[in-house]
Structures are given as structure tokens and as C-alpha cells.
C-alpha positions in Angstrom: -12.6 4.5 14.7 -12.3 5.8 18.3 -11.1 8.6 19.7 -7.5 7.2 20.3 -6.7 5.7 17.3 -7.8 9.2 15.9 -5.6 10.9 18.0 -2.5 9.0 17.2 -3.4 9.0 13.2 -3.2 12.7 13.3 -0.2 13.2 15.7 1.4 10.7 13.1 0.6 12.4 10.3 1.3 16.1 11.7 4.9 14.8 12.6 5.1 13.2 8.9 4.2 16.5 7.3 6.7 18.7 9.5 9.4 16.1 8.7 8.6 16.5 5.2 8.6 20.4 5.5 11.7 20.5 7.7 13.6 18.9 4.3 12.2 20.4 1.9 11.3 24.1 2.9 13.0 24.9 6.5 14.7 22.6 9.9 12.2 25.6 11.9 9.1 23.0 11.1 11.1 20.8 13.7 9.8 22.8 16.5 5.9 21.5 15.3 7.5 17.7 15.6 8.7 19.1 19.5 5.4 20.1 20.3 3.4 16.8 18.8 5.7 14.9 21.1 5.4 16.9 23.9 1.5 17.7 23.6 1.4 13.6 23.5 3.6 13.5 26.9 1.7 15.5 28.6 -1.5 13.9 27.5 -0.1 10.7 28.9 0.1 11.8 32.1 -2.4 14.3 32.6 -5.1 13.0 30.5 -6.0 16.3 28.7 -6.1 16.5 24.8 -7.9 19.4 22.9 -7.7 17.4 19.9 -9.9 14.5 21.9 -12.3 16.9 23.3 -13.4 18.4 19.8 -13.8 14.9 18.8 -16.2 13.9 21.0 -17.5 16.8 20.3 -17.6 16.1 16.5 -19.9 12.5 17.8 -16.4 9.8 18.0 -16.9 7.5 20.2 -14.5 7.2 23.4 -11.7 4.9 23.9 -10.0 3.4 26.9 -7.5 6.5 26.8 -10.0 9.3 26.3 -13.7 7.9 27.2 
């Protein structure tokens, strides 16, 4: 697995566990599901991911998106 692909898996799954929290426990957990999307917007553009840089920190390889 590469560092993109292990970007998206967790966005997906942090947005599939605030979905789940939002009906089951409170709609505030939507504002985490806002800031997945957003923090993946901006990463589109500018390139910058925290989540990528502990990563490849951590020994993943790069990918075309985050080398």
C-alpha cells in the first residue's frame, strides 16, 4: 500500500465512523465529516497532508499524489 491509497482508506473510514456517530450518538460529529472533506480539498490543491507526512515518516512508500 502507498501513501495515497492510505490516505483515502482513512479519510473513508473517519467519514464512515462520524456518519455512524452522527445517527447514533449526536448530528455535532457532522462537523468531523466537514473537515475530512475539506482537509482533502485543500490537500488537492495545495499538496500538504499531515496525515501523508507521518506516513512517510512511519517507512510507506510515496505515491504519484504524495511522493
Amino acid at each position: 500500500m502507498n501513501i495515497d491509497r492510505a490516505v483515502m482508506a482513512f479519510a473513508g473510514t473517519v467519514v464512515v465512523v462520524s456518519l455512524a456517530l452522527a445517527h447514533f450518538v449526536s448530528p455535532w460529529w457532522l462537523l468531523l465529516t466537514l473537515f475530512v472533506g475539506l482537509n482533502l480539498l485543500q490537500a488537492s490543491f495545495t499538496g500538504f497532508c499531515p496525515l501523508a507526512m507521518i506516513l512517510r515518516r512511519m517507512g510507506v512508500k510515496g505515491g504519484s499524489a504524495f511522493p
